[in-house]
C-alpha positions in Angstrom: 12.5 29.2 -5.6 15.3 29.4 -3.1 16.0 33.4 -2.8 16.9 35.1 0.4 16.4 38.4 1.3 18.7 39.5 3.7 19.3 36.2 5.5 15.6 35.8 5.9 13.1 33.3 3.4 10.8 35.0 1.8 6.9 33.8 2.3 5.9 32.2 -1.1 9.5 30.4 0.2 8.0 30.0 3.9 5.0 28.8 2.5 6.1 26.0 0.2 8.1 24.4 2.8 5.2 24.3 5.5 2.5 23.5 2.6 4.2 21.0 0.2 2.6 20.0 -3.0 1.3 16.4 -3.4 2.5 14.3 -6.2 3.5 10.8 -6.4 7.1 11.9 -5.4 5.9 13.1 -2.7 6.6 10.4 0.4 3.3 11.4 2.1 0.9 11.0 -0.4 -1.6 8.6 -0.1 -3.8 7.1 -3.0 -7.2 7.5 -2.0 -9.3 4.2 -0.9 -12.5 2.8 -2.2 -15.5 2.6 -0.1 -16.7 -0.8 -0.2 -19.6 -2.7 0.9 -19.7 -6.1 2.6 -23.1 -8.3 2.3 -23.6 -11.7 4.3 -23.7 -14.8 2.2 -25.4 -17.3 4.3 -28.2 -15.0 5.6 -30.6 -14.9 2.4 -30.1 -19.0 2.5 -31.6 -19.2 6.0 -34.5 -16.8 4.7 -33.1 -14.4 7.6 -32.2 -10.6 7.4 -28.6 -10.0 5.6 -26.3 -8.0 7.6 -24.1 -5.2 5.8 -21.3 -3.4 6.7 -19.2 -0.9 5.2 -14.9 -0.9 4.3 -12.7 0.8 2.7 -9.5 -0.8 0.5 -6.8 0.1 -1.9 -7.3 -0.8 -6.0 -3.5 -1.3 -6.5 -2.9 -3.9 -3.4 -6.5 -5.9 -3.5 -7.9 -6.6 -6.9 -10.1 -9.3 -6.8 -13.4 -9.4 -4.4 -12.5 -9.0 -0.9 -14.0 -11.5 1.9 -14.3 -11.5 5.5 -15.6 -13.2 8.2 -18.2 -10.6 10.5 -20.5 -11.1 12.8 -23.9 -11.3 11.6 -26.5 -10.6 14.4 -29.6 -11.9 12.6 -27.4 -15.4 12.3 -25.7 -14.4 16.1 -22.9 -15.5 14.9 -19.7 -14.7 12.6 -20.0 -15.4 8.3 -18.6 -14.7 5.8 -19.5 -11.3 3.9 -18.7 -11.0 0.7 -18.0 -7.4 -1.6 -21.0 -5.9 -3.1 -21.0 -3.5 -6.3 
């Protein structure tokens, strides 16, 4: 709604500029991301402690499982942790 009122905006005008909706036209808007958990794989092998950390990632880029290598201080040194469900 674009009406003026005597050269000035009026607020629900004011208001819709500073607070735009989101919607996926809007450049802005950000899908929100999954929380994630990442368990060691070599710890339960070694009959040590697994370590677990949390992550976050986005359905639409990473499908499959994600994997990375942390450090695993049981171990003292870096494996690879593997997504949880």
């Amino acid at each position: 709604m674009s009406v003026r009122s005597e050269g000035f905006f009026l607020a629900d005008d004011l208001t819709s500029l500073l607070f735009p909706t989101f919607s996926t036209l809007n450049p802005f808007f950000k899908m929100p991301r999954e929380h994630i958990i990442l368990e060691c794989t070599e710890a339960r092998a070694e009959g040590k402690p697994v370590s677990r950390y949390n992550s976050s990632r986005d359905k639409k880029q990473q499908q499959g499982r994600i994997e990375k290598k942390k450090y695993n201080p049981s171990l003292r040194r870096h494996t690879l942790h593997r997504e949880i469900k």
